[in-house]
C-alpha positions as CSV (number, residue, x, y, z in Angstrom):
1,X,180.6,199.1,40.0
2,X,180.3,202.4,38.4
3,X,183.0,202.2,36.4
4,X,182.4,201.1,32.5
5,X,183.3,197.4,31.6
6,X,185.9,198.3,29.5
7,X,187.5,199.6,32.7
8,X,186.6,196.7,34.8
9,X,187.6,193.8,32.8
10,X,190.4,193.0,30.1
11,X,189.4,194.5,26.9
12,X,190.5,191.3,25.4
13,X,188.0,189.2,27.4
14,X,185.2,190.9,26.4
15,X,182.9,190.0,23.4
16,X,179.9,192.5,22.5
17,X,177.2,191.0,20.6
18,X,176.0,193.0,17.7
19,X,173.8,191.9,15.2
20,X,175.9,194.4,13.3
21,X,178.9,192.6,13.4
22,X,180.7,190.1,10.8
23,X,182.1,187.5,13.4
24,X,179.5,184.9,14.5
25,X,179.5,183.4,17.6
26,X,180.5,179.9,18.0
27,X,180.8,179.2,21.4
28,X,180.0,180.5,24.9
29,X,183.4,180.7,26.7
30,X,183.7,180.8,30.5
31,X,186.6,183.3,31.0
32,X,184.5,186.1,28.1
33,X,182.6,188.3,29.7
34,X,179.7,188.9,27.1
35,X,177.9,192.1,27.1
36,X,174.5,192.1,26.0
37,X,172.6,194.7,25.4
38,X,174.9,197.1,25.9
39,X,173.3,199.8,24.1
40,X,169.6,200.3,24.9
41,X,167.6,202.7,23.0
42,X,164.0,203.2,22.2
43,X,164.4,202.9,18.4
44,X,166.6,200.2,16.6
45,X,169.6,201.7,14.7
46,X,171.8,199.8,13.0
47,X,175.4,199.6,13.5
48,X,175.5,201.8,17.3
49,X,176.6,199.2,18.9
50,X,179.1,197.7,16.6
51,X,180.3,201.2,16.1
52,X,180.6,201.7,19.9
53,X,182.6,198.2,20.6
54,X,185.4,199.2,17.3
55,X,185.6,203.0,18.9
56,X,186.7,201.2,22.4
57,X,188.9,198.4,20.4
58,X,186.2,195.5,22.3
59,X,185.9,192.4,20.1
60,X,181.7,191.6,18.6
61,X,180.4,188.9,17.6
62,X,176.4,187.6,16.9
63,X,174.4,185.3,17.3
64,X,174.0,182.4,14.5
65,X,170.7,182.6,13.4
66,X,171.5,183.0,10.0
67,X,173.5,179.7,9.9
68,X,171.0,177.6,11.7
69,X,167.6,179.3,11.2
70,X,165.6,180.1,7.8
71,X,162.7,182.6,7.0
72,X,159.5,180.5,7.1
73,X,157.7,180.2,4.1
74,X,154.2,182.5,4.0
75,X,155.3,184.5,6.7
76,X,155.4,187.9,6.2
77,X,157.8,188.9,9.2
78,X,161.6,188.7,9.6
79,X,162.7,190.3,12.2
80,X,166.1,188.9,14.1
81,X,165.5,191.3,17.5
82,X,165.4,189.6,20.3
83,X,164.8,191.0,24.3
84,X,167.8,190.6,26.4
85,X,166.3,188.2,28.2
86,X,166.1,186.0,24.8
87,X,169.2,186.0,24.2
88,X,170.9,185.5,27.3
89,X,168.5,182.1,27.0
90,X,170.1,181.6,24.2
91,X,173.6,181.4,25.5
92,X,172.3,180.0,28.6
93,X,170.7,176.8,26.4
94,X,173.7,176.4,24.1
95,X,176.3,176.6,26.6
96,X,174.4,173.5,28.3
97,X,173.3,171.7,25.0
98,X,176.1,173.0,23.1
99,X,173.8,173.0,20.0
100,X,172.8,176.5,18.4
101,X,170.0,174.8,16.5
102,X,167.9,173.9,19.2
103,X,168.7,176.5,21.6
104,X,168.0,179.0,18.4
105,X,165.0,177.1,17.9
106,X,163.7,177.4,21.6
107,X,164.2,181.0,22.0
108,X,163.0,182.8,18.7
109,X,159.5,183.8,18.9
110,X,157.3,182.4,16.0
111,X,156.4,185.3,15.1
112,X,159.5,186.6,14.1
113,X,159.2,184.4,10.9
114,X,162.2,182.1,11.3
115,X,162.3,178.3,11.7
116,X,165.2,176.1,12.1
117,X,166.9,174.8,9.1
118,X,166.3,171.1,8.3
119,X,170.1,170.7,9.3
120,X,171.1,171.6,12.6
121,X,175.1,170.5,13.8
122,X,176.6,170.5,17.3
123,X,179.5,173.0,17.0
């Protein structure tokens, strides 16, 4: 298709994930239609996509990792961006384990600087 999603599929069905946005994600759902990386640019700027997804009335949500991961002590990098390809591992492994924790903890690089709390819940 040509057409943008928002054209394509129910605006109501469709979740944008921002790292931007205020709702977290707490489950994978098999009639959503989750659009990831929606907005690809060269430089990270906060809030684009979020901004985009309100502008077109789409739903956003992100990922977790503040409720199940914690910055590593000593390390000097935080960073929370992950490739396309991470996350849709993400979703992949949580949607199969249906734990956040260890499909967080499988998925985000070391050297971002984040390690999984020492409580991790199936949601």
């Amino acid at each position: 298709h040509q057409a943008p999603h928002q054209e394509i599929f129910n605006r109501q069905d469709i979740i944008y994930l921002s790292p931007d946005s205020s709702n977290v994600l707490q489950n994978v759902e098999e009639d959503k239609i989750y659009v990831l990386g929606g907005l690809v640019d060269e430089h990270i700027q906060k809030g684009v996509t979020q901004s985009f997804a309100e502008k077109k009335s789409i739903v956003t949500a992100r990922l977790p990792i503040d409720e199940f991961m914690q910055r590593q002590e000593g390390s000097s990098c935080f960073k929370k961006v992950l490739s396309i390809n991470q996350v849709f591992s993400i979703l992949l492994d949580f949607r199969h384990a249906g734990d956040w924790g260890e499909a967080l903890n499988k998925h985000m690089p070391p050297r971002q600087g984040y390690v999984l709390k020492k409580l991790s819940t199936k949601t």
